[in-house]
LODOTOR-133831 format. One line per field, with one value per residue: residue in three letters; x, y, z of N, C-alpha, C in turn. Coordinates in nm, 4 decimals. Atoms other than C-alpha are relative to their C-alpha. Example, Ala and Ser with C-alpha at 12.3 -4.5 7.8 and 13.67 -1.06 7.14 Angstrom:
resn = (Ala | Ser)
nX = (0.0890 | -0.0820)
nY = (-0.1190 | -0.1190)
nZ = (0.0000 | -0.0060)
caX = (1.2300 | 1.3670)
caY = (-0.4500 | -0.1060)
caZ = (0.7800 | 0.7140)
cX = (0.0900 | -0.0770)
cY = (0.1200 | 0.1090)
cZ = (0.0000 | 0.0730)
This chain:
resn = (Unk | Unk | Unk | Unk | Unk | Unk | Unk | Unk | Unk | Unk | Unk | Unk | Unk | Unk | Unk | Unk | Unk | Unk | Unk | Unk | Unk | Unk | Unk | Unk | Unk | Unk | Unk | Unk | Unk | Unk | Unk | Unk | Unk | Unk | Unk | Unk | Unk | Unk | Unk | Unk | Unk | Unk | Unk | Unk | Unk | Unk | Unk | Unk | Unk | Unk | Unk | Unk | Unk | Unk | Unk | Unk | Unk | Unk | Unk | Unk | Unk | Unk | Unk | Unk | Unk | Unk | Unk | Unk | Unk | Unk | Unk | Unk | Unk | Unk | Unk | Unk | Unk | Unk | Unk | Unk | Unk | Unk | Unk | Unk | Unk | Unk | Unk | Unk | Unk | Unk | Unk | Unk | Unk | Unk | Unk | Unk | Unk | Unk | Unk | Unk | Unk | Unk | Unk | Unk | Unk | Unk | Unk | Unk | Unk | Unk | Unk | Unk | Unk | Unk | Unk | Unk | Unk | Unk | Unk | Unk | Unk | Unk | Unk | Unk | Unk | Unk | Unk | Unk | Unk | Unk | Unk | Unk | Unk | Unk | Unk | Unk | Unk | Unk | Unk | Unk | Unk | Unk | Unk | Unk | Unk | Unk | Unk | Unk | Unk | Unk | Unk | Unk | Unk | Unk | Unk | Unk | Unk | Unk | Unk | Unk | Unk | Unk | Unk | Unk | Unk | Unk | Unk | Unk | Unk | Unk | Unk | Unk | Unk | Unk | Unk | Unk)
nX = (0.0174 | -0.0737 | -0.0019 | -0.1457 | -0.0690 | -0.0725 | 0.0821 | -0.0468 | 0.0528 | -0.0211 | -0.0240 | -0.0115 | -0.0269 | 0.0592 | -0.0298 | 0.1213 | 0.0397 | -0.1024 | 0.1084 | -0.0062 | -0.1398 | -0.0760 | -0.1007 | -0.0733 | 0.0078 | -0.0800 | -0.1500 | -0.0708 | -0.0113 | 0.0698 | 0.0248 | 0.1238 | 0.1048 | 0.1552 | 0.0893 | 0.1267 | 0.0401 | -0.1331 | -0.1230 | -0.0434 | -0.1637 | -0.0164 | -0.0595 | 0.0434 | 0.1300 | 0.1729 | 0.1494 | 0.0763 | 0.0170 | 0.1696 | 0.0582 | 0.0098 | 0.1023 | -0.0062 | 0.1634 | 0.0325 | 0.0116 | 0.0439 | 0.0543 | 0.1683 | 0.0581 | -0.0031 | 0.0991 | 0.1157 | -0.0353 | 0.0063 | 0.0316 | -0.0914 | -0.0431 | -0.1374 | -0.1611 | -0.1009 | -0.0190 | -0.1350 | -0.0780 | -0.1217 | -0.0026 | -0.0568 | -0.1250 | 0.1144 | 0.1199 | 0.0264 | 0.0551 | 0.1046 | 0.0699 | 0.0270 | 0.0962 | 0.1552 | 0.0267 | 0.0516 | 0.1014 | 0.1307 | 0.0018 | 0.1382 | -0.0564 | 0.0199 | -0.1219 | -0.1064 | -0.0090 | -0.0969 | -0.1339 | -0.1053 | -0.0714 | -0.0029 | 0.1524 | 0.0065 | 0.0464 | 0.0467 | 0.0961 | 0.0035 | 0.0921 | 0.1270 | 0.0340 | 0.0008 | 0.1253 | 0.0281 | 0.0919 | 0.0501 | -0.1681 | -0.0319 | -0.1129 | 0.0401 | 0.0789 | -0.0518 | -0.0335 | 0.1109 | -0.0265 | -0.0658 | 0.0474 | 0.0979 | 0.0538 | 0.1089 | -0.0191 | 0.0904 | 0.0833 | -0.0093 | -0.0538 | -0.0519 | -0.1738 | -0.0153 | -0.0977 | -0.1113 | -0.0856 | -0.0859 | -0.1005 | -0.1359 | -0.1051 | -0.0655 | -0.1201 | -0.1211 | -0.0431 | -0.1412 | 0.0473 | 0.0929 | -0.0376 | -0.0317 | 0.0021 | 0.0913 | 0.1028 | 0.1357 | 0.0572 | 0.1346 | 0.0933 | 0.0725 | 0.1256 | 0.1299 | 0.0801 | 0.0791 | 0.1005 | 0.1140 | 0.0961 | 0.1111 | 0.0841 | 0.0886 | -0.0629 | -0.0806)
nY = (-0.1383 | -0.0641 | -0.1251 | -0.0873 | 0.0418 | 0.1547 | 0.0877 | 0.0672 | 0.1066 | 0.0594 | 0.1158 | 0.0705 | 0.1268 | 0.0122 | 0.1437 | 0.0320 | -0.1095 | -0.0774 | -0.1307 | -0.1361 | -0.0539 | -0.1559 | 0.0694 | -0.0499 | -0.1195 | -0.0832 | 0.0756 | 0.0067 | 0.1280 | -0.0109 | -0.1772 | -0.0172 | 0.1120 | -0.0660 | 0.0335 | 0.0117 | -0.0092 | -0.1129 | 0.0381 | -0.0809 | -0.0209 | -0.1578 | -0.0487 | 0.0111 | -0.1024 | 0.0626 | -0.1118 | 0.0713 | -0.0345 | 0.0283 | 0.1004 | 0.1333 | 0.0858 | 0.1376 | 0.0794 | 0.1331 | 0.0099 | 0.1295 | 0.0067 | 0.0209 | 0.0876 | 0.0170 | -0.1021 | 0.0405 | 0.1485 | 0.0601 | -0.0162 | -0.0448 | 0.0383 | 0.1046 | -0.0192 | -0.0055 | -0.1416 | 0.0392 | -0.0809 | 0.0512 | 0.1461 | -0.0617 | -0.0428 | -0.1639 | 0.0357 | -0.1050 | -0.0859 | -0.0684 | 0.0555 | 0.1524 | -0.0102 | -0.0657 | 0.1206 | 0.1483 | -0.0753 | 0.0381 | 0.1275 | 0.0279 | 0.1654 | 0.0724 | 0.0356 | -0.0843 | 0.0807 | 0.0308 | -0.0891 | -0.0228 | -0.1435 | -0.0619 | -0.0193 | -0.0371 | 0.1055 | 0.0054 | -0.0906 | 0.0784 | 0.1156 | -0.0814 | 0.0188 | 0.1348 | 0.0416 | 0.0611 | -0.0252 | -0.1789 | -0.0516 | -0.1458 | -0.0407 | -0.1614 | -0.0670 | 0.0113 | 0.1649 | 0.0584 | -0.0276 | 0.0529 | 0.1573 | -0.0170 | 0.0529 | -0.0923 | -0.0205 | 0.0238 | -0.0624 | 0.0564 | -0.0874 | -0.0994 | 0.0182 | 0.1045 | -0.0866 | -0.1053 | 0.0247 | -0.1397 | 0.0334 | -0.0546 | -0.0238 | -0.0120 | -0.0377 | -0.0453 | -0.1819 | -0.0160 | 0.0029 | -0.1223 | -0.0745 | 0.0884 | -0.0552 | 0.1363 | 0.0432 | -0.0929 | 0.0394 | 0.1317 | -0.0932 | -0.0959 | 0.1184 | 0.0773 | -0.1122 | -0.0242 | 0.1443 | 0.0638 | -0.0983 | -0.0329 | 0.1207 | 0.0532 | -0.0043 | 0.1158)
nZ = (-0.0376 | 0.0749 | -0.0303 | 0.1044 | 0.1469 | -0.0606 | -0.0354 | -0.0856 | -0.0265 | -0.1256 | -0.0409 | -0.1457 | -0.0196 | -0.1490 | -0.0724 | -0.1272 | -0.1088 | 0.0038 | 0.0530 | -0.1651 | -0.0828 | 0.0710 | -0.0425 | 0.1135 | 0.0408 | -0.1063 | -0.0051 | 0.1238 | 0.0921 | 0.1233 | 0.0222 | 0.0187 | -0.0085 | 0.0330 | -0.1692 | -0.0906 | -0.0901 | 0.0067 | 0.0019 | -0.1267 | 0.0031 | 0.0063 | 0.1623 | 0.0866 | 0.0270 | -0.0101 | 0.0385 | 0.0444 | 0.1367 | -0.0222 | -0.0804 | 0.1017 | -0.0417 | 0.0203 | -0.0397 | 0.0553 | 0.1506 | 0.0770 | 0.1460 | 0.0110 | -0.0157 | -0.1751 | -0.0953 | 0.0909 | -0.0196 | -0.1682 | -0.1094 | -0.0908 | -0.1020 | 0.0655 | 0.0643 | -0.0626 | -0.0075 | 0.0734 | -0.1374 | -0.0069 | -0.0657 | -0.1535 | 0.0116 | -0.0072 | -0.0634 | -0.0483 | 0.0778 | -0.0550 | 0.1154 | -0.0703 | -0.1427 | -0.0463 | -0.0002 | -0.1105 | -0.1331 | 0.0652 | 0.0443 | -0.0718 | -0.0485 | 0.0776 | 0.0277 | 0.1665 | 0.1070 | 0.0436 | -0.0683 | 0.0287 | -0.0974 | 0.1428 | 0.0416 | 0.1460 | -0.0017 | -0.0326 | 0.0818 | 0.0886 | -0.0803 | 0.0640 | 0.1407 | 0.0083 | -0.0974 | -0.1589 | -0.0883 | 0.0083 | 0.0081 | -0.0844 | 0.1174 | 0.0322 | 0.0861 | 0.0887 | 0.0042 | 0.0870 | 0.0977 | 0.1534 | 0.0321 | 0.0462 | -0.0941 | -0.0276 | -0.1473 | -0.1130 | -0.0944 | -0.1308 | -0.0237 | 0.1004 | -0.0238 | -0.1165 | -0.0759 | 0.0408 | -0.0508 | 0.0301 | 0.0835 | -0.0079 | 0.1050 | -0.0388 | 0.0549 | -0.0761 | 0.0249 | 0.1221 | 0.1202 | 0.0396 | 0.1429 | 0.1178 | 0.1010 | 0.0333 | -0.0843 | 0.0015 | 0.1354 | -0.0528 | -0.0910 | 0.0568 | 0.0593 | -0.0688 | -0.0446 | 0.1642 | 0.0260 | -0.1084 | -0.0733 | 0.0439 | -0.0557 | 0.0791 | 0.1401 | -0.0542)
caX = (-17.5665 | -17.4750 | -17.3723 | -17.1766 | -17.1619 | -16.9422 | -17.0362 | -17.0154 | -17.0738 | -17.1852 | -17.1401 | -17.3853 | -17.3231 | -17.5272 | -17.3743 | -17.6465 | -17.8329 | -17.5927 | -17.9416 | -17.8917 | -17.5194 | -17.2699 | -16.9477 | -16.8089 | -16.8273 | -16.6660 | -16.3672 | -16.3588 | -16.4090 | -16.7100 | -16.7228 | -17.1062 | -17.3947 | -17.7854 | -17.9808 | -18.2786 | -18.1774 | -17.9410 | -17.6020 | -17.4500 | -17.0773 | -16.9570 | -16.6962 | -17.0025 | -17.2580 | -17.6446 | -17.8813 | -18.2297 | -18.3410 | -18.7108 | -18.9354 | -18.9735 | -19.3278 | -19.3851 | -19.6943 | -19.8366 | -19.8320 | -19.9172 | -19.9941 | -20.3131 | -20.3580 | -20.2936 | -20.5165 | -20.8163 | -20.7539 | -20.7581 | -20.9507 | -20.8167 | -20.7999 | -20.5975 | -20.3434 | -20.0087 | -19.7114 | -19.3500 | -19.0510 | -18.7326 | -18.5443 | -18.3254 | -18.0497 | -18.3339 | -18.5117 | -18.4467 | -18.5316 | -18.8070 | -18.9749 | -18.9598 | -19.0921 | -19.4137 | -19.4415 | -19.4604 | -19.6794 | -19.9498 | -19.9081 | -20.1860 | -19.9492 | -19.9158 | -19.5544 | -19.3505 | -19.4414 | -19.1585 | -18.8294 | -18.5496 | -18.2754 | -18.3239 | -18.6197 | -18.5558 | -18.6255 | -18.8742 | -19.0928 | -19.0078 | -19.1808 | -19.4712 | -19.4810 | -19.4712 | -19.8236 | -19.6538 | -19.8438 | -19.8329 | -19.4666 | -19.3960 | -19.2364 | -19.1783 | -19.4123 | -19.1007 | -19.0129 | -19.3715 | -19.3525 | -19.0986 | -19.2293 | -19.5887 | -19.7273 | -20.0741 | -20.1066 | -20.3081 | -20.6579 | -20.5550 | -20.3593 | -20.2759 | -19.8908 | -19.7970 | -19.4958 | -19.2217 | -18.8941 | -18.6410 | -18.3881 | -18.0442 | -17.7635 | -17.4608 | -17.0631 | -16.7371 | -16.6947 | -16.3351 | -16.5059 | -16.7667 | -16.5797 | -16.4345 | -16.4523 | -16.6038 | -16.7937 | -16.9680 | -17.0605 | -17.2399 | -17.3799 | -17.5136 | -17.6790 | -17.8472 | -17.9544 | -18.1302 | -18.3066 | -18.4046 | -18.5675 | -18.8492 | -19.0125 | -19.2795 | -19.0318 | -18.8948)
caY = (1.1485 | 1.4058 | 1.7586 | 2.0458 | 1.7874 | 1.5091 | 1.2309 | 1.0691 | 0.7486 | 0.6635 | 0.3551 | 0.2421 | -0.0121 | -0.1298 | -0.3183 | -0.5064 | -0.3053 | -0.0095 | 0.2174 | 0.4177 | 0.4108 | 0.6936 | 0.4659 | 0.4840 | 0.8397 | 0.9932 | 0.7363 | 0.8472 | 0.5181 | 0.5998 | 0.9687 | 0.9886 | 0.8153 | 0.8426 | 0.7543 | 0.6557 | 0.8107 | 1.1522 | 1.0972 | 1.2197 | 1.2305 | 1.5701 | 1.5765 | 1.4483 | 1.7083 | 1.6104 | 1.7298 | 1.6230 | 1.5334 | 1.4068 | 1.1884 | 0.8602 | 0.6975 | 0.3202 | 0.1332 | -0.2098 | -0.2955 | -0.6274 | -0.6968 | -0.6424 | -0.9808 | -1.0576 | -0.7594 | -0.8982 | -1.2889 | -1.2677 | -1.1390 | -0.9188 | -1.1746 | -1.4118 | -1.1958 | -1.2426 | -1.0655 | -1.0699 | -0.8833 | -0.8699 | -1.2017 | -1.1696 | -1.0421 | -0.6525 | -0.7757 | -0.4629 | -0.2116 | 0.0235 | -0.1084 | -0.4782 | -0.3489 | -0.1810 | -0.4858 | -0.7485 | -0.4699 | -0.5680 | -0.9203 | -1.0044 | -1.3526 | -1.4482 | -1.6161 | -1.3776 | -1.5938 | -1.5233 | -1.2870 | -1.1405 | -0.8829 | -0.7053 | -0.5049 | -0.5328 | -0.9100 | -0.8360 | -0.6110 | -0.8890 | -1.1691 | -0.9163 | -0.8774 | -1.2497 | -1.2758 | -1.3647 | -1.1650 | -0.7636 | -0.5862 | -0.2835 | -0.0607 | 0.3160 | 0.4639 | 0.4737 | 0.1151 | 0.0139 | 0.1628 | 0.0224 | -0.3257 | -0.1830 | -0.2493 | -0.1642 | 0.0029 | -0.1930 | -0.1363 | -0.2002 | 0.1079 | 0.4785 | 0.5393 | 0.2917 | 0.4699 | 0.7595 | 0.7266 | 1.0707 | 1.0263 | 1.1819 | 1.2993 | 1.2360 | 1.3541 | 1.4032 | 1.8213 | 1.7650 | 1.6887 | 1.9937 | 2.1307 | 1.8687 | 1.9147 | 1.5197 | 1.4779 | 1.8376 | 1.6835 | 1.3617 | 1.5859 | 1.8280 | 1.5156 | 1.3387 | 1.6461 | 1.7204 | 1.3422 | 1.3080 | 1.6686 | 1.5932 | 1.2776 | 1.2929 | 1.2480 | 0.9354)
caZ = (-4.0389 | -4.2975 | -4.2322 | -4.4857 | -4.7829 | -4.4978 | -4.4141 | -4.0761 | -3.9116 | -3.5767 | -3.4064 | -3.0625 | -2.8955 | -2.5019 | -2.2540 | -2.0723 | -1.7778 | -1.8945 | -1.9851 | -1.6195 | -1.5773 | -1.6865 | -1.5163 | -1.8692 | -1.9004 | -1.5896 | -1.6352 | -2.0285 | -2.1609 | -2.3781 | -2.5286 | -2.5399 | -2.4092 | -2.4278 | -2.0651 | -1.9115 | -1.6235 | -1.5043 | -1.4647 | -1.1012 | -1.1633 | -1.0924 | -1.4527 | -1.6356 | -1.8430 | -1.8439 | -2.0639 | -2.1128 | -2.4510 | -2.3821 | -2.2210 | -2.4081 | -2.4112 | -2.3990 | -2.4375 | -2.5375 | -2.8698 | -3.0820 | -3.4359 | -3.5814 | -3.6320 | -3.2610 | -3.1305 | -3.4008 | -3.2874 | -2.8902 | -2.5930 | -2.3582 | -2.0764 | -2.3260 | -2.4054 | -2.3653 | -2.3009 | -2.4164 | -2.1950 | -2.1165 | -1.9703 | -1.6158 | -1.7342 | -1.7445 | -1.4762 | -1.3124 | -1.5662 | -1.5163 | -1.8692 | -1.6898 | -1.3378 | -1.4563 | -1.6821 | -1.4272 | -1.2188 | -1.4962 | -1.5930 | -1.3228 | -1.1615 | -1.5499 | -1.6954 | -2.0101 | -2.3098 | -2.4484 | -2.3063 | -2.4257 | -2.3237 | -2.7338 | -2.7707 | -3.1445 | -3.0678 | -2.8810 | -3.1198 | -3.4102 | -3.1765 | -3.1801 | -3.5160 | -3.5479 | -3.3256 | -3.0016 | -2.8152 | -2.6498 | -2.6197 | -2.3953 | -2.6991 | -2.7596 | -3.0270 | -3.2775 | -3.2507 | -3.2806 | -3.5889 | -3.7891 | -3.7017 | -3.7944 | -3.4558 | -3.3068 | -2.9850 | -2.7441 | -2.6256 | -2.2819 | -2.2781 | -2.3809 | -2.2474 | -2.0108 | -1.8928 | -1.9773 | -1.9152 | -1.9462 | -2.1848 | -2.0995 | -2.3358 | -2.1582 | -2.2098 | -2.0183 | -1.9496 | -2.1046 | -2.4585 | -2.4297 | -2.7184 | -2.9223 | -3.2461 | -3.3753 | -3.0687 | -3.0902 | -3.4379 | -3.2662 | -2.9757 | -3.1821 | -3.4176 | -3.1476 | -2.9904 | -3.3416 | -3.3558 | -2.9696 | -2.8811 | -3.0650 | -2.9131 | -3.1473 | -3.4631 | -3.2349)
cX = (0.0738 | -0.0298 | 0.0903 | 0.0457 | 0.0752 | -0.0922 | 0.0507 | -0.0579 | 0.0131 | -0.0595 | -0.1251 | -0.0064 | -0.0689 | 0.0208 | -0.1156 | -0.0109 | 0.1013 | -0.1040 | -0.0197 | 0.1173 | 0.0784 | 0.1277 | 0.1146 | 0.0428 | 0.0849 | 0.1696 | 0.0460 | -0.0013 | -0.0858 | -0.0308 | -0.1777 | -0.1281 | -0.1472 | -0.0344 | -0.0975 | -0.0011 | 0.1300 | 0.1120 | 0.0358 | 0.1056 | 0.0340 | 0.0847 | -0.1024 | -0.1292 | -0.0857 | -0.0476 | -0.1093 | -0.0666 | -0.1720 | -0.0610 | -0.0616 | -0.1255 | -0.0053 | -0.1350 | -0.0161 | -0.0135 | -0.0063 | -0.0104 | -0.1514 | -0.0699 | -0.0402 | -0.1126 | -0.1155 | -0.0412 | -0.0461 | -0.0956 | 0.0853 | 0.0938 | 0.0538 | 0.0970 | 0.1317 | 0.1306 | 0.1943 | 0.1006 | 0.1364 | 0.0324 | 0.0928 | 0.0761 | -0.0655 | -0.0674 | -0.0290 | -0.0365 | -0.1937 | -0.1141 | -0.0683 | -0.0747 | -0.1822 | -0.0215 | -0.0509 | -0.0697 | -0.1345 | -0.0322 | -0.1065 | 0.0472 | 0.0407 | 0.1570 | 0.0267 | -0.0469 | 0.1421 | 0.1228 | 0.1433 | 0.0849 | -0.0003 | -0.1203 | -0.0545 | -0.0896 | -0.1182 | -0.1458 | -0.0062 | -0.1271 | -0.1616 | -0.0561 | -0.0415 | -0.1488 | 0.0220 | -0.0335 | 0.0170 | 0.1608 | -0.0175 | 0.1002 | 0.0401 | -0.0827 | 0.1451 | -0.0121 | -0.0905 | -0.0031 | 0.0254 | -0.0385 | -0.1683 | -0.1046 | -0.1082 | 0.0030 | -0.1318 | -0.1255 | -0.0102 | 0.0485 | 0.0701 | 0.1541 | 0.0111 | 0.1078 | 0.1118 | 0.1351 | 0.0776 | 0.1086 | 0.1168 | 0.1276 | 0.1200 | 0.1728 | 0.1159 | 0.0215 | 0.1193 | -0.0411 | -0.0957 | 0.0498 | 0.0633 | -0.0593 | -0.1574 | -0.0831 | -0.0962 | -0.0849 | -0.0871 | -0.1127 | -0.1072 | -0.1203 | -0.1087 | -0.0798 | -0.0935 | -0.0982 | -0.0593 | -0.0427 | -0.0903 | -0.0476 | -0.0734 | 0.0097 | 0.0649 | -0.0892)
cY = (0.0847 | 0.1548 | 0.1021 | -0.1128 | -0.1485 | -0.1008 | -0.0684 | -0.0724 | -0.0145 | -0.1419 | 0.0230 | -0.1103 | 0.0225 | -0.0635 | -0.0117 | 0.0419 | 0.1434 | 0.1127 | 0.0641 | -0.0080 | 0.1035 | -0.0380 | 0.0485 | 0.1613 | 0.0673 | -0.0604 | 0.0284 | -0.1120 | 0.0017 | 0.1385 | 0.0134 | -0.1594 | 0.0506 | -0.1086 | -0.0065 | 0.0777 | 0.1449 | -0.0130 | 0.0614 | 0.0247 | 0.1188 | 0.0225 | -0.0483 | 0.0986 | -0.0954 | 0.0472 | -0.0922 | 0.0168 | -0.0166 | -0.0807 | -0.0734 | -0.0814 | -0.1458 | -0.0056 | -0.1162 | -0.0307 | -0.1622 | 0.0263 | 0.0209 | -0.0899 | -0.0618 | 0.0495 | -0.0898 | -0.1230 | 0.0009 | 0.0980 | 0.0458 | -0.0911 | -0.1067 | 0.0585 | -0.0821 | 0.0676 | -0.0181 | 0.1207 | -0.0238 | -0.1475 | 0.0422 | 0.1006 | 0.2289 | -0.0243 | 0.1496 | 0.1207 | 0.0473 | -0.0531 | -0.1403 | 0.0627 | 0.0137 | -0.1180 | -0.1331 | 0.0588 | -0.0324 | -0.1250 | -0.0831 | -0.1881 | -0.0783 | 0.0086 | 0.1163 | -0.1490 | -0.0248 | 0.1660 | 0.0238 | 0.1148 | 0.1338 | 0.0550 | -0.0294 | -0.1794 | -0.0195 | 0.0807 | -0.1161 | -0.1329 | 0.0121 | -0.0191 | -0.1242 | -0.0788 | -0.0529 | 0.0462 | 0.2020 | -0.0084 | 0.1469 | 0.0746 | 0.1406 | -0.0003 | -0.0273 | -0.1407 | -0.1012 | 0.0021 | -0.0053 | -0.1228 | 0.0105 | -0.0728 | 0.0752 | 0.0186 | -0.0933 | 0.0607 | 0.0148 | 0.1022 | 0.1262 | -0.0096 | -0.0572 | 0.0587 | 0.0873 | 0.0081 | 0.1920 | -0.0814 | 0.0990 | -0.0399 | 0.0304 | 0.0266 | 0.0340 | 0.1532 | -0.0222 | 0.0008 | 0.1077 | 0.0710 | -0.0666 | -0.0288 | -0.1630 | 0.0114 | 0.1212 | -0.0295 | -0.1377 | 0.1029 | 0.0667 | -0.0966 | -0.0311 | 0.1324 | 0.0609 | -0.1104 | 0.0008 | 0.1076 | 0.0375 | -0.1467 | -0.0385 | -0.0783 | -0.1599 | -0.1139)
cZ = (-0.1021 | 0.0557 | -0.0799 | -0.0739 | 0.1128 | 0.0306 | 0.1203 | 0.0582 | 0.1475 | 0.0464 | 0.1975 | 0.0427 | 0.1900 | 0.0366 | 0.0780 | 0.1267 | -0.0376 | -0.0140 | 0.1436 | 0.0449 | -0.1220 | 0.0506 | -0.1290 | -0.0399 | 0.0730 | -0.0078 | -0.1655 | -0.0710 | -0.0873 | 0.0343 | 0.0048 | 0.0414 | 0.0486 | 0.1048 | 0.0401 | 0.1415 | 0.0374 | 0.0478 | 0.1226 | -0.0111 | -0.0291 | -0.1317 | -0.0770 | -0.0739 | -0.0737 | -0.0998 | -0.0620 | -0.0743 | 0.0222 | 0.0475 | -0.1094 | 0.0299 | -0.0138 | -0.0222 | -0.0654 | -0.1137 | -0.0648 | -0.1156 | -0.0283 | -0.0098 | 0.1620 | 0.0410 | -0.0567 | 0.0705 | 0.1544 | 0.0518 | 0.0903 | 0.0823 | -0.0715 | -0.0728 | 0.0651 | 0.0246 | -0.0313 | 0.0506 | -0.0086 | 0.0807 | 0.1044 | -0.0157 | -0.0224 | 0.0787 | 0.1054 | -0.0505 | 0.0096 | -0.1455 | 0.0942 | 0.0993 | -0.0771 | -0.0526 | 0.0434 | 0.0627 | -0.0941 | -0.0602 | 0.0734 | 0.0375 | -0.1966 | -0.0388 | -0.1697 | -0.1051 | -0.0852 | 0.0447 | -0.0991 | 0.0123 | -0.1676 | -0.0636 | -0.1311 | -0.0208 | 0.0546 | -0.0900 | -0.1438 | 0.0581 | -0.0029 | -0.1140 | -0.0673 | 0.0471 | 0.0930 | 0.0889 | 0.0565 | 0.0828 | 0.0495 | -0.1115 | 0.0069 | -0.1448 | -0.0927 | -0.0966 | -0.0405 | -0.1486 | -0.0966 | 0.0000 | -0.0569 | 0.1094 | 0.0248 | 0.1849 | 0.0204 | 0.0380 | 0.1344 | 0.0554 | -0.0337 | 0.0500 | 0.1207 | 0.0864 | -0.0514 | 0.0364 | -0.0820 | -0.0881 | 0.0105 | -0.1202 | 0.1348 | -0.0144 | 0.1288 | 0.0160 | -0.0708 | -0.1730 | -0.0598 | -0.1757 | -0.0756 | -0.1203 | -0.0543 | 0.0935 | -0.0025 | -0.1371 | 0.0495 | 0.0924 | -0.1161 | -0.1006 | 0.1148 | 0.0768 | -0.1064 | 0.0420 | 0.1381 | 0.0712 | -0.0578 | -0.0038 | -0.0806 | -0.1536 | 0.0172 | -0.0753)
């Protein structure tokens, strides 16, 4: 991220299932965090950056190669089983087993790329792996994306310098 000639570096880091809690935040343990879902904790400020599309995605060789009704389908593994990505997921798998799972979408969009079969992604993510959307489906589902912060930090000097970044990069969905 560069801003006025500096240069500064940010660090994220996701503890597993952590994409709808804000725990860290109200207790101060992490200055900033970006959400699937709105934060309730009365010291914590909300704001929402945009609604994040998903949808099916494969390789072009994949899509070219198979038949709808032999796709397959590639997901998170237990440890996301509750994640709203996973639910609709298994709401379309039609009784059929994850080919292959993992809790790392990044692993999970590589696997893709690889021809193992169709990956619930955002539009960005497709992207950099050079994925094709799916005929099976235009946006499969939207999730809100929350920018979250401690009120004590509202004005801190470094952190209004992250805020103010990601608030740049994620209120324009289409740039995602």
């Amino acid at each position: 991220m560069r801003r006025s000639g500096a240069h500064h570096t940010v660090f994220f880091s996701t503890p597993r299932g952590a994409h709808h809690k804000s725990e860290g935040i109200s207790s101060k343990v992490t200055d900033v965090a970006v959400l699937y879902a709105r934060p309730e904790e009365a010291q914590v400020v909300a704001r929402h950056l945009a609604d994040l599309p998903f949808s099916l995605y494969a390789s072009e060789r994949y899509l070219a190669c198979h038949e709808r009704e032999d796709f397959v389908f590639i997901g998170y593994d237990q440890s996301m089983e509750h994640s709203e990505q996973q639910q609709w997921l298994r709401s379309h798998l039609s009784g059929r087993a994850l080919a292959i799972s993992s809790n790392d979408l990044r692993v999970q969009a590589q696997a893709a790329a690889g021809d193992g079969g169709l990956v619930l992604l955002p539009a960005f993510l497709a992207r950099e792996y050079r994925l094709r959307r799916a005929p099976t489906c235009d946006t499969a589902l939207s999730l809100p994306v929350w920018l979250a912060y401690h009120e004590d930090l509202r004005n801190a000097g470094k952190i209004r310098v992250v805020l103010d970044f990601l608030i740049e990069c994620l209120e324009s969905p289409d740039e995602l």
